[in-house]
C-alpha positions as CSV (number, residue, x, y, z in Angstrom):
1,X,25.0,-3.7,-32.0
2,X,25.6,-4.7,-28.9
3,X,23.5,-3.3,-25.8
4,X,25.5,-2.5,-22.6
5,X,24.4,-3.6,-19.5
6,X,24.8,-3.8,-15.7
7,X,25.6,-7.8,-15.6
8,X,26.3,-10.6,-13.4
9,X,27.9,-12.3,-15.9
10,X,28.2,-12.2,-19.2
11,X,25.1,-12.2,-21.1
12,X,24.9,-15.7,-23.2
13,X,24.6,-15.4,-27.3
14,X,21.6,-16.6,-28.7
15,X,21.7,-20.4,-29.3
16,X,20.8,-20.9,-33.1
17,X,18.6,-23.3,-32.5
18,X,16.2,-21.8,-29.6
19,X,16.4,-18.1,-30.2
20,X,14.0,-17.5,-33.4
21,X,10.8,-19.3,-31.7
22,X,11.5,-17.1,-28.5
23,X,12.8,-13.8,-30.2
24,X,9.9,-14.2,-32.7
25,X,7.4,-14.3,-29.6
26,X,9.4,-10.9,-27.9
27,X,8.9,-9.5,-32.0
28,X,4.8,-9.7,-31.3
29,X,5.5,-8.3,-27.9
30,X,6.9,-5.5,-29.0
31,X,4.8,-4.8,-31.7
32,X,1.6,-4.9,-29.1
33,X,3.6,-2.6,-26.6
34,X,3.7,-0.4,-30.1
35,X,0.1,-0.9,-30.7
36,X,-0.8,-0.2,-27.2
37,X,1.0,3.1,-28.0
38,X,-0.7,4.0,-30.8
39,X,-4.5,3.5,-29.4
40,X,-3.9,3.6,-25.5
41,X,-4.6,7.6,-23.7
42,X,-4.5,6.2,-20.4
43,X,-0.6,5.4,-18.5
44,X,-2.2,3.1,-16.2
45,X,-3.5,1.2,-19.1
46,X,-0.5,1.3,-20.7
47,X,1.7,0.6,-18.0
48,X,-0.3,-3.0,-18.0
49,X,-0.6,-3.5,-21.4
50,X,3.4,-3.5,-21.0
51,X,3.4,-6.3,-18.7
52,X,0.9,-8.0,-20.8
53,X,3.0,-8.3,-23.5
54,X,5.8,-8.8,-21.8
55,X,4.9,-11.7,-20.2
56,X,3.6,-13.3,-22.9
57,X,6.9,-12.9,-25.3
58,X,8.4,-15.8,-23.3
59,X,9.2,-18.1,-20.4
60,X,8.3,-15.4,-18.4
61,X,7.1,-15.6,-14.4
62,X,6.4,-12.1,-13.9
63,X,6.4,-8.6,-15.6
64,X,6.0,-5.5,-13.1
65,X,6.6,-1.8,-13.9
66,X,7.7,0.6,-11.2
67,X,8.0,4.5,-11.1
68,X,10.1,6.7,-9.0
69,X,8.0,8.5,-6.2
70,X,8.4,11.8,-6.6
71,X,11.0,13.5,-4.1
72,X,12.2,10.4,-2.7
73,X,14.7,7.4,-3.6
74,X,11.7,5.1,-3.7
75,X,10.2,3.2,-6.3
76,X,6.8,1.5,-6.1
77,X,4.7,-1.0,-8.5
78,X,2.3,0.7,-10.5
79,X,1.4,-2.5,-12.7
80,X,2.3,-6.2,-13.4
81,X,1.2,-9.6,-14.8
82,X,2.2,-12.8,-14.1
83,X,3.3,-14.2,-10.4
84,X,3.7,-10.4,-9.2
85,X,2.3,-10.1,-6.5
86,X,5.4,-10.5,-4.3
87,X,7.5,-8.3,-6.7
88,X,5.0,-5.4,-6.2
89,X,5.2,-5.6,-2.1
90,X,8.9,-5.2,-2.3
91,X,10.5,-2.1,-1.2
92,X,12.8,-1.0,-3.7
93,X,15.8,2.3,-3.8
94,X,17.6,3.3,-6.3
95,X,19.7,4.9,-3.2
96,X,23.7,2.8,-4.0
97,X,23.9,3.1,0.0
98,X,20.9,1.2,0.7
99,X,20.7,-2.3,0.6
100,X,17.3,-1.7,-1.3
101,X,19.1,0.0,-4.0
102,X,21.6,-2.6,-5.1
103,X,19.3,-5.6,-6.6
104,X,18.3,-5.3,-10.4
105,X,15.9,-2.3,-10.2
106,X,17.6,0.0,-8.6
107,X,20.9,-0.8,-10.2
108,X,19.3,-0.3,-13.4
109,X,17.0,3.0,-12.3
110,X,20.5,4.6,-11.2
111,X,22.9,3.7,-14.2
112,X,20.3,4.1,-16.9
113,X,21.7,0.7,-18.3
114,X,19.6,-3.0,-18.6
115,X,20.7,-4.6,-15.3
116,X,20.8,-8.7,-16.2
117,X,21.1,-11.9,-13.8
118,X,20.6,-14.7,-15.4
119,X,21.0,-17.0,-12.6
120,X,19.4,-15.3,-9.8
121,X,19.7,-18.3,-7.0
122,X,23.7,-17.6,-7.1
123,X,23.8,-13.9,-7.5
124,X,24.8,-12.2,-4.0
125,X,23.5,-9.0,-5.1
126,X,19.3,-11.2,-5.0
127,X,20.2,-12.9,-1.8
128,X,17.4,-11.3,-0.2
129,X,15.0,-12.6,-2.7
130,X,16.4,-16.3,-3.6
131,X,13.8,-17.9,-1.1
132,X,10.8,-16.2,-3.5
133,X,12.7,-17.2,-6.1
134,X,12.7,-21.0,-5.4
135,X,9.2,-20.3,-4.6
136,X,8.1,-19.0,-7.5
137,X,10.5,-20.9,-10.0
138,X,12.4,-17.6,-11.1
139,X,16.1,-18.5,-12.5
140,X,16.6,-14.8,-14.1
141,X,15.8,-11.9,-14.3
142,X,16.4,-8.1,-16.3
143,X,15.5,-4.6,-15.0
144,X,15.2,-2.0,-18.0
145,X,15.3,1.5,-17.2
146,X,13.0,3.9,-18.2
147,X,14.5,7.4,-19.7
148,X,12.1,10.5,-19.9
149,X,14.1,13.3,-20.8
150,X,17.5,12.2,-19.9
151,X,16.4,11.1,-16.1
152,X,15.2,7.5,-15.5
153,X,11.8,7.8,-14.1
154,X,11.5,3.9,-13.5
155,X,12.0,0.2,-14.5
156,X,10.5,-2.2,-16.0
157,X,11.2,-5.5,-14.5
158,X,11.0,-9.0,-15.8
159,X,11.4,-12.4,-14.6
160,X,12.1,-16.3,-16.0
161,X,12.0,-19.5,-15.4
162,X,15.6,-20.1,-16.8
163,X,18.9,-20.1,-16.5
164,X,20.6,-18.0,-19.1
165,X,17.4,-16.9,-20.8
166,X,18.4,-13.4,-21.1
167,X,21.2,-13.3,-24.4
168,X,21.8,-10.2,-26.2
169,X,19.2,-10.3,-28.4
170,X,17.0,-11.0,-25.9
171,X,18.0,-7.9,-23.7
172,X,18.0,-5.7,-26.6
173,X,14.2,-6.4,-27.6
174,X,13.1,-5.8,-23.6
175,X,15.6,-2.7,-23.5
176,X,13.5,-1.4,-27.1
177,X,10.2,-2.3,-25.0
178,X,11.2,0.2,-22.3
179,X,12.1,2.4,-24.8
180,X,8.7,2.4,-26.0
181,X,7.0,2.7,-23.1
182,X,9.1,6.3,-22.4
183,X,8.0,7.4,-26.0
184,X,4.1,6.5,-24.7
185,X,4.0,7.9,-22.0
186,X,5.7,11.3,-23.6
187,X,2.8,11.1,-26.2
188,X,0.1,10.7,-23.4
189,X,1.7,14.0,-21.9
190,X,1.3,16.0,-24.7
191,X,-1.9,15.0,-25.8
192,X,-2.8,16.2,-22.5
193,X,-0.9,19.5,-22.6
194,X,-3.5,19.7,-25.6
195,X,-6.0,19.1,-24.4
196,X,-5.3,21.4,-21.4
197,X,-4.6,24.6,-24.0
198,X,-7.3,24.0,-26.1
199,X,-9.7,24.0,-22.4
200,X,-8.2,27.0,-21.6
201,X,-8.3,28.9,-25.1
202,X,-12.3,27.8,-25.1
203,X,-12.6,29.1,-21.2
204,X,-11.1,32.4,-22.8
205,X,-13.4,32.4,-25.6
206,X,-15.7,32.8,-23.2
207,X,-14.6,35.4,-21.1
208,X,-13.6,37.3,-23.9
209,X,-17.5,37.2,-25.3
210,X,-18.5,38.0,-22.0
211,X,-16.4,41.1,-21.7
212,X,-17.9,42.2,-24.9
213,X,-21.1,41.4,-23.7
214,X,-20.6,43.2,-20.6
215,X,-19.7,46.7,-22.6
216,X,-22.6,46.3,-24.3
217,X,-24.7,46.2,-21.5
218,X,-23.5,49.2,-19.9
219,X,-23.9,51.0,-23.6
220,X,-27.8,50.2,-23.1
221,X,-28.3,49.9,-19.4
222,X,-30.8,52.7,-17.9
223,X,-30.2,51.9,-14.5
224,X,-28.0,50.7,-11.8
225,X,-30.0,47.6,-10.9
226,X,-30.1,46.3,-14.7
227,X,-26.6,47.0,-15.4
228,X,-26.0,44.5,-12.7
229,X,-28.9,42.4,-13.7
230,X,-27.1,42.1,-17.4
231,X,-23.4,41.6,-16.4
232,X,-24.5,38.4,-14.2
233,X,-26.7,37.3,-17.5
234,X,-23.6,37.7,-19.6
235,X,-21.5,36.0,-17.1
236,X,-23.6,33.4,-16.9
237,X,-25.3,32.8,-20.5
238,X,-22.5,34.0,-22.8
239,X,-19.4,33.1,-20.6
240,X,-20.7,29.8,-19.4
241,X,-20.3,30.6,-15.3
242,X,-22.4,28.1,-13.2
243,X,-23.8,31.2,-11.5
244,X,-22.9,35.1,-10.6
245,X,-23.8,37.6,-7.9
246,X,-23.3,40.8,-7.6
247,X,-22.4,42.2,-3.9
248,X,-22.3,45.7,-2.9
249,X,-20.6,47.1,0.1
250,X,-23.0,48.5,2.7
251,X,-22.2,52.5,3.0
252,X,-19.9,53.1,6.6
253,X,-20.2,49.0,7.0
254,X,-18.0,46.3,6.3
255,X,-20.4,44.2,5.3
256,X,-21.5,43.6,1.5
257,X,-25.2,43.4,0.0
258,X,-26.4,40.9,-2.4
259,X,-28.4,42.8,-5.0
260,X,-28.8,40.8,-7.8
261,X,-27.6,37.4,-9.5
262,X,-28.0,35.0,-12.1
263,X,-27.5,31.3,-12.4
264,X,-29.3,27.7,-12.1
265,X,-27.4,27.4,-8.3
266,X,-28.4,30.8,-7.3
267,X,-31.3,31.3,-4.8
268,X,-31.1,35.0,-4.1
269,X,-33.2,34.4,-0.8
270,X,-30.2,32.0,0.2
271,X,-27.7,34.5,-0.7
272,X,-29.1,37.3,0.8
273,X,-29.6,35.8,3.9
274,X,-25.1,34.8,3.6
275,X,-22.9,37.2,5.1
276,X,-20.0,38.8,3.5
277,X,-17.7,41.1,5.0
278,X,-14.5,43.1,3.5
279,X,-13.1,42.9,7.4
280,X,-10.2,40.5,7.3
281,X,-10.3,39.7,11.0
282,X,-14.0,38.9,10.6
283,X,-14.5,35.3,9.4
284,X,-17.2,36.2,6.4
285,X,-14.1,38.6,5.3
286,X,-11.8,35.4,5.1
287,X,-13.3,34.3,1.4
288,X,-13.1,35.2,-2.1
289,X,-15.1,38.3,-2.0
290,X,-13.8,39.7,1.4
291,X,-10.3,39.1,-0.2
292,X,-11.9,40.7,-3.3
C-alpha cells in the first residue's frame, strides 16, 4: 500500500535491481529499532539507538531525532548519528508562517505525513541549507513524523548521499521506524506510571501501618511524653520517615516547643535550639509547621 507523503516530487519506485540489498539493510534497522524497544527503559537511549539504526540501514549521512518543546512552535535535537552536528544546531518551527517551519521537519511535524526531497540541492523549499548540503554530500533527505496520541510530538529526520534514494518502499520502512519509536516511548511511559503507583501504594503501606501503630500507642501510653515518644517511633520505624518531631505550641505564645523526636537526622539539641512560630507575619511561622 502506498504511504502518502508531503513530496517534492514524486517518490521513485524501487529499481529491481538495487532495492533488495538496501531494503534488506532498512529490514535489520527496523528490527534493532524493535529490539531496542523491547530491552531499552530509558527515551534518551532510545531516541539514539533510533539513529543508530537508522544510519546504518543505508547510504545514509545523518539520522537526528527532534521533539516539540513544550508550549512553543520549536523543535530541538534530542539525538543523532552520523554528520549531525549541523542538523542539531538548526532552528527548526513547525509554525507554516515562519520560514523555519516550511523545510522537511516542520512540514512533516505539522501534516503528520513523511515529508520527502529527494534532490535537496534543487528543492526551493532547503534553499537555506543547500550550502551544508554540498558540504556534507547530502542529495536527499525524509522527515517522519512522530504521532503520540493523535498529536505529532516530533520528527525523525534522515539524510543521503543520493539522488532519488528515497522510493516508496524505502519511505514506508523509515515511516514504520517512526512508528515504532511512538509505540517505545508510550511503553517507557507506562512502565513509569507503574512504577510511580506501585511507589506510592508501598509509601501508603506505610502510613497505613503507621496509623495503626500510632492507635496502638495511644491504647498503651501512660503519659503524655511517651505517647509522643511512640508516635515519632512509629513514624519513623514502621512508616519509614527519615525523621519526626513533635512540636508543641507554647501556652499565650506563638512560638512552638520541641519535645520530643525520633530519627537518624534528628539532634534534639539542634532542634530545640530552631524556632518555630504559628505567627504568619513572623518568618519562623512562614514553614511547614507554622502553616501547620
Amino acid at each position: 500500500m502506498s504511504v502518502p507523503t508531503v513530496k517534492s516530487g514524486p517518490i521513485v519506485p524501487a529499481n529491481a535491481g538495487q532495492a533488495p540489498p538496501r531494503l534488506f539493510k532498512m529490514f535489520a534497522a527496523l528490527s534493532a529499532t524493535n529490539e531496542a524497544i523491547l530491552r531499552i527503559n530509558s527515551k534518551e537511549k532510545l531516541f539514539q539507538q533510533v539513529c543508530d539504526a537508522a544510519l546504518q540501514s543505508g547510504n545514509f549521512i545523518a539520522a537526528v531525532i527532534l521533539l516539540r518543546e513544550p508550549g512553543t512552535d520549536n523543535l530541538r535535537a534530542v539525538a543523532g548519528a552520523g554528520n549531525d552536528i549541523e542538523l542539531r544546531a538548526r532552528a527548526y518551527s513547525v509554525s507554516a508562517s515562519s520560514p523555519l517551519g516550511n523545510g522537511l521537519v516542520g512540514i512533516a511535524c505539522r501534516t503528520q505525513q513523511p515529508c520527502v526531497s529527494n534532490d535537496l540541492l534543487n528543492d526551493e523549499r532547503l534553499k537555506s541549507w543547500h550550502q551544508a548540503a554540498v558540504r556534507a554530500g547530502a542529495r536527499a533527505a525524509a522527515g517522519l513524523p512522530v504521532i503520540r496520541g493523535g498529536e505529532s510530538v516530533g520528527v525523525l529526520l534522515v539524510v543521503l548521499d543520493e539522488i532519488n534514494a528515497l522510493d516508496e518502499e524505502a519511505v514506508s520502512l523509515l515511516t514504520r521506524m517512526a512508528e515504532n519509536l511512538a509505540f517505545g516511548l508510550d511503553n517507557i511511559d507506562r512502565e513509569e506510571a507503574c512504577k510511580r503507583n506501585e511507589r506510592a501504594a508501598r509509601r501508603l503501606a506505610k502510613m497505613f501501618a503507621a496509623l495503626s501503630a500510632t492507635n496502638e500507642a495511644i491504647l498503651r501510653a501512660k503519659t503524655a511524653d511517651e505517647l509522643y515518644q511512640l508516635v515519632c517511633d512509629a513514624a519513623v520505624h514502621v512508616g519509614r520517615s527519615l525523621a519526626a518531631t513533635v512540636l508543641l505550641a507554647e501556652p499565650g505564645s506563638p512560638w512552638l516547643r520541641a519535645v520530643v523526636g525520633t530519627g537518624q537526622i534528628v539532634d534534639m539539641g539542634a532542634v530545640r535550639q530552631s524556632r518555630f512560630s504559628v505567627d504568619p507575619d513572623n518568618p519562623y511561622g512562614k514553614g511547614v509547621c507554622g502553616k501547620a
